[in-house]
N, C-alpha and C positions, 0 to 999 in steps of 0.2 A: 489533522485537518485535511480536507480533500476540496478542492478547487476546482469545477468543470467548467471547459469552453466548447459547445457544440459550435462542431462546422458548419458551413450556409447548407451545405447539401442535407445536415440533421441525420448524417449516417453514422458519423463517427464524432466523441467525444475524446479530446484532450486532456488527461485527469492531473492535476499535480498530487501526487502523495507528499504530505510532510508532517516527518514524525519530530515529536517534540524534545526526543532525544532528555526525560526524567530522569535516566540512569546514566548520565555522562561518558555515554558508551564512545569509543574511538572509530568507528565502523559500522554502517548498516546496508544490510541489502533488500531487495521487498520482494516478497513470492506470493504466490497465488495462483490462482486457476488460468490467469492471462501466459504464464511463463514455466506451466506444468509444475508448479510449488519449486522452480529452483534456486538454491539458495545460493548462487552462484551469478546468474542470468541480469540480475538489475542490482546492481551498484547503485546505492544514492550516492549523493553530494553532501556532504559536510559544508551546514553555512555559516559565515562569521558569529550567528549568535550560541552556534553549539546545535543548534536541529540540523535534520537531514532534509534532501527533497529529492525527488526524481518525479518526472514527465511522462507520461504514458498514452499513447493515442486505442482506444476501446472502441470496441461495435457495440450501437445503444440498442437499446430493447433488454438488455440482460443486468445480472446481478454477477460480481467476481467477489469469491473469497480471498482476503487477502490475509499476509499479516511482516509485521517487520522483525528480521534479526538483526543485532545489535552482538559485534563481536563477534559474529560465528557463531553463534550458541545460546542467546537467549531470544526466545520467541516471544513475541511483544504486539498487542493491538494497537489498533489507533484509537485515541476516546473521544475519537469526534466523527468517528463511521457511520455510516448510513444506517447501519442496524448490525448486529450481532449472531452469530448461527452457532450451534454444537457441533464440533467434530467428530470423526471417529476417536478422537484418543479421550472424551468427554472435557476435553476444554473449548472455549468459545473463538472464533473465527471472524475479525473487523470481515464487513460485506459492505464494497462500494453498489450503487444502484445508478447506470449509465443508462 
């Protein structure tokens, strides 16, 4: 699920990422083209229900590829993204639209 709050200036958008955490992973980070894909760079938050969240402030006019690890090692969409893109490796890529 993805949550936007634009600022009064309508330059930057506030995005919650949160992933629904299906595979009762212990762990998730979220990459993307915001954080150069690091799978290292955004730590979510683990919340009481078992999903994950992180906060992210975006420049609006654009489209980010994103997508969530889970453990260190498994790459995982959001199914509730803006739309969907092909990657290089031919898998699909969650794409927020700020």
């Amino acid at each position: 699920m993805l949550k936007k709050n634009y600022t009064a200036s309508g330059k930057k958008c506030r995005v919650t990422f949160h992933c629904p955490n299906l595979e009762q992973a212990s762990s998730a980070t979220l990459a993307g083209e915001f954080n150069d894909w690091s799978t290292t760079a955004t730590p979510m938050r683990q919340l009481k229900n078992g999903c994950f969240s992180v906060t992210l402030t975006l420049a609006i006019g654009r489209e980010y590829s994103f997508r969530y690890i889970l453990n260190n090692q498994l790459w995982v969409n959001d199914p509730a993204a803006d739309k969907y893109v092909v990657n290089e490796f031919g898998e699909q890529n969650s794409v927020v639209v700020v």
